[in-house]
C-alpha positions in Angstrom: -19.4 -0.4 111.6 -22.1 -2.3 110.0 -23.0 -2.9 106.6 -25.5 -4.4 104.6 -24.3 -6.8 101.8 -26.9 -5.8 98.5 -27.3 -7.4 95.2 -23.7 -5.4 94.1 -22.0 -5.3 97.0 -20.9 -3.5 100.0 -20.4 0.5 100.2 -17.6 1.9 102.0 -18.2 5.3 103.2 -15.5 7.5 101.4 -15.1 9.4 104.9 -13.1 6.2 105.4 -11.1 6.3 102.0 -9.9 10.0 103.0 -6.9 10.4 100.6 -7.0 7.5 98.6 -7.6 6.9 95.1 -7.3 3.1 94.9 -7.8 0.2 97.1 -7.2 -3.1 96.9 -10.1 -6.0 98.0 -8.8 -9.7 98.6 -9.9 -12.5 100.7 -7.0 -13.5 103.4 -7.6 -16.2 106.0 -11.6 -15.7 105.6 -11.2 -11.9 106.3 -12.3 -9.3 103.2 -9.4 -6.7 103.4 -9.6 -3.7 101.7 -6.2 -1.8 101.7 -4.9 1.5 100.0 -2.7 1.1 97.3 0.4 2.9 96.3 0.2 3.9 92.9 2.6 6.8 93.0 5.5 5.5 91.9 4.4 2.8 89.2 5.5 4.8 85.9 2.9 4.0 84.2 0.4 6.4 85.7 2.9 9.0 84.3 2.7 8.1 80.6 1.1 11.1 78.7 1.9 14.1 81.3 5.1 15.3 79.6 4.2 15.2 75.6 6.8 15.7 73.5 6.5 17.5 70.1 7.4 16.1 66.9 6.3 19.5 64.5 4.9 16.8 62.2 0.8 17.9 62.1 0.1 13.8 60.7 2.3 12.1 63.7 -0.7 10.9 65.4 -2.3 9.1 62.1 0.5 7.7 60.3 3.0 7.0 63.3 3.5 3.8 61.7 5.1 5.0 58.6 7.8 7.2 60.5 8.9 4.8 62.7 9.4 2.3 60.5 10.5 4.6 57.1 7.6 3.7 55.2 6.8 7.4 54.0 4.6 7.8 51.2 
């Protein structure tokens, strides 16, 4: 396959990508490579999916003052 380089790059057809949600572009030995990434098991992308719940309706806005005992 062929492609065009234009003013903001190159397009990938996503019938290519099937099944991935991120790729990663580098240079190696003059070559552009453009491999899937494995972002499954980095924690981070977890943070947020399991809430927990305090019962405090102000949590969000004055976190500060119950985590470090400065309630008004």
């Amino acid at each position: 396959m062929k492609a065009v380089v234009q003013e903001n790059g190159v397009w990938i057809p996503k019938r290519l990508l099937k099944g991935v949600k991120e790729v990663e572009i580098r240079k190696k030995h003059g070559q552009i490579v453009v491999q899937p990434t494995v972002i499954s098991d980095d924690p981070i992308f977890d943070l947020g999916n399991h809430p927990g719940h305090s019962g405090l309706g102000d949590l969000s806005t004055k976190h500060d003052d119950y985590l470090y005992g400065k309630r008004a």
